[in-house]
C-alpha positions in Angstrom: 0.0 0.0 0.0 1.5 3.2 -0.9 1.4 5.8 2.0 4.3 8.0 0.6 2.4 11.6 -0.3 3.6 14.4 -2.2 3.5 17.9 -0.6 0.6 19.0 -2.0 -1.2 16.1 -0.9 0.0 16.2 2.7 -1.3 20.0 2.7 -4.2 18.5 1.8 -4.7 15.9 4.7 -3.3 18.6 7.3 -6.4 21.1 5.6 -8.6 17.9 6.1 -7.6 17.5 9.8 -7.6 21.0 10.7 -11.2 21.2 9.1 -12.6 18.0 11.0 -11.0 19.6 14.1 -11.8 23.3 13.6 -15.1 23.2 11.7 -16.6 20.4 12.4 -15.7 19.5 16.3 -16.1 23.3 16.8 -20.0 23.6 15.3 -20.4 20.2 17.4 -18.6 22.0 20.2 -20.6 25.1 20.4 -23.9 23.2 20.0 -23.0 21.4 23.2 -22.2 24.6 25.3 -24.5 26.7 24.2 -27.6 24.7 22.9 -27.7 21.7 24.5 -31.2 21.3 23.8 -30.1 20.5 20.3 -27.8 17.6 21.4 -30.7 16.4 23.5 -33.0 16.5 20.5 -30.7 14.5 18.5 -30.3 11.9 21.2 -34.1 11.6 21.4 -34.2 10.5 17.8 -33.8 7.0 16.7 -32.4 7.7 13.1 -29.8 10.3 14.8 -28.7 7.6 17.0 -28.2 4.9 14.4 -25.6 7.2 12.7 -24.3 8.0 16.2 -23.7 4.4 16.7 -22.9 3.5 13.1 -20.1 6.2 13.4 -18.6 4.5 16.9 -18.4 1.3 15.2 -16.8 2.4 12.1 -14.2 3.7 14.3 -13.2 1.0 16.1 -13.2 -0.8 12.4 -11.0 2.2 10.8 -8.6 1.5 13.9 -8.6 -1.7 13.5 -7.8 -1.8 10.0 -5.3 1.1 9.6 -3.3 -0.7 11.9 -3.8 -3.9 10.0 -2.6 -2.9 7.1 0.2 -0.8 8.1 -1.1 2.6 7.2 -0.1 4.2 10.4 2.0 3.9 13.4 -0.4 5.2 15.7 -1.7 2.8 18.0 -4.8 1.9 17.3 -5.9 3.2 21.5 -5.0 6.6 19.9 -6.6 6.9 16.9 -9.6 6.2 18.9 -9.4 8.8 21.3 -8.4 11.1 18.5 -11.8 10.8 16.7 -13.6 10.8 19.9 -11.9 14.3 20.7 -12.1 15.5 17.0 -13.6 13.4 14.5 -12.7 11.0 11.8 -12.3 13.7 9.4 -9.7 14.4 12.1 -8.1 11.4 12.9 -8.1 9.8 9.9 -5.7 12.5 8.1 -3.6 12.6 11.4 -3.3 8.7 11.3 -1.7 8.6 7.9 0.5 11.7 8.6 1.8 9.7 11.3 3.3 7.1 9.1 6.1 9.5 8.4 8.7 10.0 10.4 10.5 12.8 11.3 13.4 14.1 9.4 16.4 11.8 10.9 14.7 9.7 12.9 14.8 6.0 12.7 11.4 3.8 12.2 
């Protein structure tokens, strides 16, 4: 499996993971603080949770699997807790950045 990127496409994933982070956990964010009645709508409805679970799961399975195939170094414990404090759009891009070591180091 190629995991080698060019610049440009490693600007990319760090735009990805910045915008899963930024954007995405900070809307979620927000709506927690400041409208919690929002979350607790979306809890109270049975299609909202199935992609609530669906999206646990898949993690677990993307952590599983990046591991398994070598994609990343991160342990799959991390990744985890990466896309529970972000999201996947986050920790996915941040997982296979990881990959590369830095400049000198030894893998």
């Amino acid at each position: 499996m190629v995991t080698d990127f060019t610049p440009g496409e490693r600007a990319g994933l760090w735009a990805v993971a910045a915008l899963g982070f930024l954007g995405l956990n900070g809307v979620f964010g927000f709506a927690v603080l400041f409208r919690p009645q929002m979350l607790a709508a979306a809890m109270s409805n049975p299609l909202a949770v199935v992609f609530v679970v669906e999206a646990l799961v898949l993690t677990g399975v993307l952590a599983y699997l990046l591991q398994r195939w070598q994609v990343t170094r991160l342990h799959w414990t991390w990744f985890v807790l990466l896309a529970l404090a972000g999201s996947l759009a986050f920790a996915v891009p941040l997982a296979v950045l990881w990959k590369k070591s830095p400049v000198g180091s030894r893998q």
